[in-house]
BAMAR-598536 format. One record per atom (N, C-alpha, C): x, y, z. Coordinates in steps of 0.1 Angstrom, whole numbers, plus 5000, padded with zeros to 4 digits. Atoms other than C-alpha are relative to their C-alpha. Layout:
REM BAMAR-598536
XYZ
...
***
This chain:
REM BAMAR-598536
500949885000
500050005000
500950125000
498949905008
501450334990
499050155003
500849894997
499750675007
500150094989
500049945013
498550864986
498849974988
500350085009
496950624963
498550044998
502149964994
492750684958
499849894999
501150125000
490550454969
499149964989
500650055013
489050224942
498450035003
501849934995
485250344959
499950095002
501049914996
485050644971
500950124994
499149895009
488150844952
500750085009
499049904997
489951024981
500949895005
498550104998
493450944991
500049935015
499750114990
494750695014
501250065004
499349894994
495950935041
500749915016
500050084983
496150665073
500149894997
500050115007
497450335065
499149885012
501050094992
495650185095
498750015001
501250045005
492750215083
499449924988
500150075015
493450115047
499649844998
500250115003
492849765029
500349954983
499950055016
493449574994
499049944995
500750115005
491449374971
500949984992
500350045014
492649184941
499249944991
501050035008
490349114918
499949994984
499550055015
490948894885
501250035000
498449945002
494649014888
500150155006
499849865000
493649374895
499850055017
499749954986
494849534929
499050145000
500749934996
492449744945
500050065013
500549944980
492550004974
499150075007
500649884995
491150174998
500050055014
499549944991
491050425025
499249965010
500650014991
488750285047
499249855001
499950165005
487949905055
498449964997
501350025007
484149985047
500049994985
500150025014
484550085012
500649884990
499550135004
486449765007
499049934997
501450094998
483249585023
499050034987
500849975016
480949754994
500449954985
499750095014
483149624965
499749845005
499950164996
483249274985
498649994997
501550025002
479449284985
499649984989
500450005008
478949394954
500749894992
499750115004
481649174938
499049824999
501050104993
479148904957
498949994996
501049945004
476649024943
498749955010
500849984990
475049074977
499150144996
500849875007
474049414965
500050074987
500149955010
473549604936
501550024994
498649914998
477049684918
500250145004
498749844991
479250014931
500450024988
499049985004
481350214913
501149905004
498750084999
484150034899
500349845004
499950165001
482849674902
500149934985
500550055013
482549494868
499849825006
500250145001
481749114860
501549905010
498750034995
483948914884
500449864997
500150124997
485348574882
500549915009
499350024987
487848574911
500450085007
499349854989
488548774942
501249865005
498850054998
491948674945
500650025018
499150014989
493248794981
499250145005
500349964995
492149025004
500750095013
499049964990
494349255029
499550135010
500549874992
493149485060
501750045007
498349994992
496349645080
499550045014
500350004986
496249665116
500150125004
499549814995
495249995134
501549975015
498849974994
498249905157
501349995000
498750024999
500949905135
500449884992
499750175006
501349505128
500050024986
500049995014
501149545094
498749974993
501550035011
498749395064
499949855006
500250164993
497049055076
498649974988
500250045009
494748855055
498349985005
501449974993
490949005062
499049845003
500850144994
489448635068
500649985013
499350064990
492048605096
500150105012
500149924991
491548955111
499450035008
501149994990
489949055143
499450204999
500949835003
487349405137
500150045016
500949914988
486249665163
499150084992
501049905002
482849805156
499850095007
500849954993
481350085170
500650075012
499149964986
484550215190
499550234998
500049855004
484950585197
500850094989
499649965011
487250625168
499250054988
500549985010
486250785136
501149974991
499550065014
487350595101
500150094992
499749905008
488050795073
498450074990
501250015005
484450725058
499049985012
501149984993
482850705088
499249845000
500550114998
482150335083
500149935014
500049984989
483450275118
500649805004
499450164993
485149915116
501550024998
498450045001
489149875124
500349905006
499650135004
491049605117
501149975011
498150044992
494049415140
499949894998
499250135008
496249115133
500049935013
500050084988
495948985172
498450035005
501149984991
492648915190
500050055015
499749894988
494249055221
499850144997
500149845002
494749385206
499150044996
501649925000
491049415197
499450005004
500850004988
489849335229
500350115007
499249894998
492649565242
499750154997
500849805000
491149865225
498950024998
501249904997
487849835225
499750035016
500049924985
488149845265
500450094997
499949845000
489450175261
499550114990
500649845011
487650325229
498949914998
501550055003
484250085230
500149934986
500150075011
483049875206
499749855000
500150185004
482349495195
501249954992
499050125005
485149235192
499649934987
501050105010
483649035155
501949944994
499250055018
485548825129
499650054988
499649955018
485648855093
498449974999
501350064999
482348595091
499150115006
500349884998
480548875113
499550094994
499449905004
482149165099
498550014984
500849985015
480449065060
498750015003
501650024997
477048955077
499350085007
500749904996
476449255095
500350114993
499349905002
477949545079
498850104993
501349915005
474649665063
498750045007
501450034993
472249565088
499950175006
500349864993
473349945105
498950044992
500849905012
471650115072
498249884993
501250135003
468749795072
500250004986
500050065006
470449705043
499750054989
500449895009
468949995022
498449984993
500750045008
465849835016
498650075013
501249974993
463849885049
499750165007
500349874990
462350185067
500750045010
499650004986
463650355095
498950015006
501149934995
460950355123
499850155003
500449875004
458950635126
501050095012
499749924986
460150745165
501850044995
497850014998
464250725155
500150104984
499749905009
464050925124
499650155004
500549874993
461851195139
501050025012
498749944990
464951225167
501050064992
499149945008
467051275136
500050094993
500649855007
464851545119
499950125012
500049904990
465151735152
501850004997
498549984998
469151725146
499850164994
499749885008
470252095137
501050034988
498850015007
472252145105
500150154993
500149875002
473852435090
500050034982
499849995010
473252585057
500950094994
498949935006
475752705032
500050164999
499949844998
474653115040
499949995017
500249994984
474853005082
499249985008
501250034992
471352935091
500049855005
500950114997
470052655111
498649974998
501250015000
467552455101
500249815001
499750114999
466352105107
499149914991
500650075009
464551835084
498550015006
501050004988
461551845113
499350134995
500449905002
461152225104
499550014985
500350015010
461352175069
498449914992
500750025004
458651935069
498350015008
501249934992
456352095093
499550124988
500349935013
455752325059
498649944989
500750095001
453552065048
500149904987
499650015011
455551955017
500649865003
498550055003
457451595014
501250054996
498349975002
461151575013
500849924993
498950155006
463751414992
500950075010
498449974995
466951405014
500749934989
499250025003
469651374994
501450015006
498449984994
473451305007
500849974989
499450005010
475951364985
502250045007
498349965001
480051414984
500350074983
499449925009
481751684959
500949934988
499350135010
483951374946
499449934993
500750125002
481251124943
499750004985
500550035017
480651014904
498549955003
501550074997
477350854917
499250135002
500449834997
476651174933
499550094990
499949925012
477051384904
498649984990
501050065009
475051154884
498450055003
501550014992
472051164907
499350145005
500049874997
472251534916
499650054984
500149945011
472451594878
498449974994
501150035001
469351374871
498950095005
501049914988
467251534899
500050144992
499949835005
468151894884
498849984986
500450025011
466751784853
498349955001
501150035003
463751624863
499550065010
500449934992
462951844890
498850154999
501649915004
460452124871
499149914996
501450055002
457951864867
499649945015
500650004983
457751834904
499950115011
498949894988
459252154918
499050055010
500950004990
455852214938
499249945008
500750054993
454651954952
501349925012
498750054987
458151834970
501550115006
498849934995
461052014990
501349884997
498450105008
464751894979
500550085012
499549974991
466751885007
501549915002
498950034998
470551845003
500750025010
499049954986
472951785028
501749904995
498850055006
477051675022
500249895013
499550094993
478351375036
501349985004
499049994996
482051465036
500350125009
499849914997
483551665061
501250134995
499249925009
486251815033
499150054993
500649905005
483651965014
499950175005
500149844994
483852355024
498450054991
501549965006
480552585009
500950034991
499849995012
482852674981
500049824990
499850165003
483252294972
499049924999
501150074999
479952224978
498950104985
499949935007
478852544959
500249974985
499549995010
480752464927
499549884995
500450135006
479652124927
497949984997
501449965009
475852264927
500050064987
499549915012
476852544898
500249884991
499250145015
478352214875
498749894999
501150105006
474952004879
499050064999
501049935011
472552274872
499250005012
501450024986
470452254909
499650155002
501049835001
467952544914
500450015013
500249894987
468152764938
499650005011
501250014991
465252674960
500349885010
499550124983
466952344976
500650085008
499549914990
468052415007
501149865000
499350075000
471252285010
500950055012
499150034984
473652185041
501549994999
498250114998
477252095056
499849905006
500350134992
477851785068
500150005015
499850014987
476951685101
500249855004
499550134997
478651355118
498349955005
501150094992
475751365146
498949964989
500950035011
473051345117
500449834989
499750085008
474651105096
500349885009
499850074991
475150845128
498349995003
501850014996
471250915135
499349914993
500950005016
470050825101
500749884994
498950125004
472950555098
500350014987
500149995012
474150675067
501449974996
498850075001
477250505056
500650004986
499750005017
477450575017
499550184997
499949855003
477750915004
498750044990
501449955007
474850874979
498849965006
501350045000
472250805000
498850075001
500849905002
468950924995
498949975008
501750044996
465250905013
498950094997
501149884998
461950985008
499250025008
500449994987
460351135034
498350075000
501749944999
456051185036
499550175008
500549864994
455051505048
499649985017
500250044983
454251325085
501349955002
498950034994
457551245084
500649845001
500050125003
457350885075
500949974989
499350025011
460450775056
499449874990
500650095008
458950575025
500649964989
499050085010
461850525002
501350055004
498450025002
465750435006
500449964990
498850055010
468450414986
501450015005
498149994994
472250344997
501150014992
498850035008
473950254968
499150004984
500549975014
473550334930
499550154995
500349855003
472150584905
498650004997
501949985003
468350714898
500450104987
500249955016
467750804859
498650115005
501149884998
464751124858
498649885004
501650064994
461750864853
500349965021
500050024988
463150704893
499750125004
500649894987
462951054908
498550005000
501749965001
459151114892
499649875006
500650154995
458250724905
500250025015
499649984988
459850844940
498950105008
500749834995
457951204940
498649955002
501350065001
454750984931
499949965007
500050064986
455350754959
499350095014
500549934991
455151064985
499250094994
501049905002
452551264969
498949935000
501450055002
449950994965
499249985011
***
């Protein structure tokens, strides 16, 4: 591994090697900065979920490598011991680090919290935070998360709660300034968005905390988004609420506040938004 390098999923660099990981796949070396976004190509490769960026047709995952957050080196992720859920923050916020001894991941999550897992584990839960992208959040635990406060790119607070006390549905959109998925999906939305623009509120918010408002700014200006979204910075506590673990994810949310469509991973073409908008308007 070689800092520096971008991650084969989510495109920034590989700044911290104890968080990093490898894939090969068919011959082709694969990294990344964070031992979530590994897990998303593993999945998808698996075709547990939809493909990712940067999967294609596979016929062999060749080898596999997480590196230990204490140092030990690269170990061979079937053989490594995780910590979920410690008080560390990952690079993506996916929130599992890897070690090459099962002592030293007992070792630190006493002191920074978390669950001891294996590998087995590790694959079998890693979605269940985000239900997987398929199911609802209940109603009580989203409504804690639409009371979170966030800030918008001219300084105001406002919160999803307020926004849909207006009496309008919401798309949340999360997005990153890097994301090609992002782009995509932001670009779509702009486009098919005057054949809805009054019966739903668009409600962007950034999922990296390197985005600045110029950064965020330039990346609205380049996909053409009106004016009238209300758009955000990223907030950790929000994105931990909402369990949002992928940079494009999206919901739609009913005017009572009832989330009634997810998305975690992938892109939506114009007809998906209008089929989405229909969903919460009917």
């Amino acid at each position: 591994m070689v800092l520096g390098e971008k991650c084969s999923y989510c495109g920034l660099e590989v700044r911290r090697l104890e968080f990093a990981a490898e894939m090969v796949v068919d011959g082709r070396r694969l990294v990344y900065n964070d031992v979530g976004c590994m897990l998303l190509h593993y999945l998808s490769f698996k075709g547990v979920i939809k493909p990712v960026q940067g999967v294609w047709p596979v016929s062999k995952i060749d080898k596999i490598m997480v590196y230990s957050f204490d140092g030990a080196g690269a170990v061979e992720a079937s053989s490594a011991w995780y910590v979920k859920g410690s008080d560390i923050i990952t690079p993506m916020r996916h929130g599992l680090i890897a070690f090459k001894s099962f002592t030293s991941a007992v070792e630190f999550a006493r002191k920074h919290g978390g669950d001891v897992v294996g590998w087995d584990a590790v694959v079998e839960n890693f979605l269940e935070a985000p239900n997987n992208g398929h199911e609802a959040h209940g109603k009580e635990s989203a409504a804690d998360a639409f009371k979170i406060k966030l800030k918008t790119l001219d300084g105001r607070d406002i919160t999803v709660s307020e926004v849909l006390s207006r009496g309008k549905p919401v798309l949340l959109v999360f997005f990153a300034t890097w994301c090609p998925t992002c782009s995509k999906n932001v670009t779509s939305l702009s486009n098919a968005y005057k054949r809805f623009q009054h019966k739903i509120t668009v409600f962007l918010t950034s999922f990296d905390p390197g985005d600045t408002a110029a950064k965020i700014q330039r990346f609205l200006d380049q996909h053409n988004a009106s004016g009238d979204w209300i758009v955000t910075h990223p907030n950790l506590e929000f994105l931990v609420a909402l369990r949002v673990i992928t940079q494009e994810t999206i919901f739609g949310i009913s005017s009572s506040g009832e989330i009634l469509y997810e998305k975690r991973f992938g892109t939506l073409t114009e007809d998906d938004w209008l089929r989405i908008v229909e969903l919460l308007t009917s």
